[in-house]
C-alpha positions, 0 to 999 in steps of 0.5 A: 725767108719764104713765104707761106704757100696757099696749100690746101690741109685735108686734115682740117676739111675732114674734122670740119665735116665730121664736126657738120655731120655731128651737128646734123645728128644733133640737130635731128635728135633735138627735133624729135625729142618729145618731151616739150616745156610748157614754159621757158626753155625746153630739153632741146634747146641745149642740143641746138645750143651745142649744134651751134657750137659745132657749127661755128667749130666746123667754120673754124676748121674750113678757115684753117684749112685754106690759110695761108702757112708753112707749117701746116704739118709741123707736129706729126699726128700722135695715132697711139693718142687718138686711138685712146680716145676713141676708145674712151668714147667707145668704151662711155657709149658701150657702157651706157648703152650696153647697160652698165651705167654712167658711173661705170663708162664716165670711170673709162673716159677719165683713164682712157683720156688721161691714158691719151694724154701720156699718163701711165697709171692706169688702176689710179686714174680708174680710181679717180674716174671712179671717183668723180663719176660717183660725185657727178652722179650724186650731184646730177641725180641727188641735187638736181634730180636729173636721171642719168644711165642707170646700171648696176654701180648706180642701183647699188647707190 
């Protein structure tokens, strides 16, 4: 039997420092938002929350990435999925800030992600999507009166 060799694993420092920049970001944007509790727990405060989360995930990924293994590339990278992905996440960002709403960019992210994840039936899992954005959006602004991205789904609810 070998032993695990000290290697080095580029993949993780590089996970780990886009995890740092996005805190970085989060932290920034937490520091300038305006709106302040005048008691309690303010808006920012769960941006610092999440900060933190990333903080700690990015530790995790510099651990990891100078471990001990010998099977630090057993799984080769699945591209076709990370490119779905990304393009879930481009496709709530675009849609959010071109306008067109919550509803309709939290409907690309649930197929686009499912699409990732080896599901094929793209017009269902857009119902779906559909779906559970329009029951997010009525919990969110209905319920606890929290204003999502409005675009022209949402004014027609």
């Amino acid at each position: 039997m070998e032993t695990p060799s000290r290697s080095f694993n580029g993949p993780y420092v590089i996970v780990g420092v886009a995890l740092l920049a996005v805190a970085a970001i989060t932290v920034w944007d937490a520091s300038t938002m305006r709106i302040r509790a005048q008691y309690g727990v303010g808006a920012d405060a769960a941006s610092y929350l999440i900060a933190g989360f990333l903080v700690l995930l990015a530790a995790g990924h510099f651990i990891g990435a100078f471990r001990k293994s010998d099977d630090l590339d057993a799984e080769p990278t699945d591209w076709r999925a990370i490119g779905w992905i990304a393009l879930a996440l481009t496709g709530l960002v675009s849609a959010i800030g071109l306008g067109a709403g919550f509803i309709l960019g939290s409907t690309l992210l649930f197929a686009f992600t499912a699409r990732a994840f080896g599901r094929r039936a793209l017009l269902v899992d857009l119902l779906i999507g559909a779906a559970l954005a329009v029951l997010v959006y009525f919990l969110f602004h209905g319920l606890l009166t929290l204003h999502l991205p409005e675009g022209p789904l949402e004014r027609l609810l």
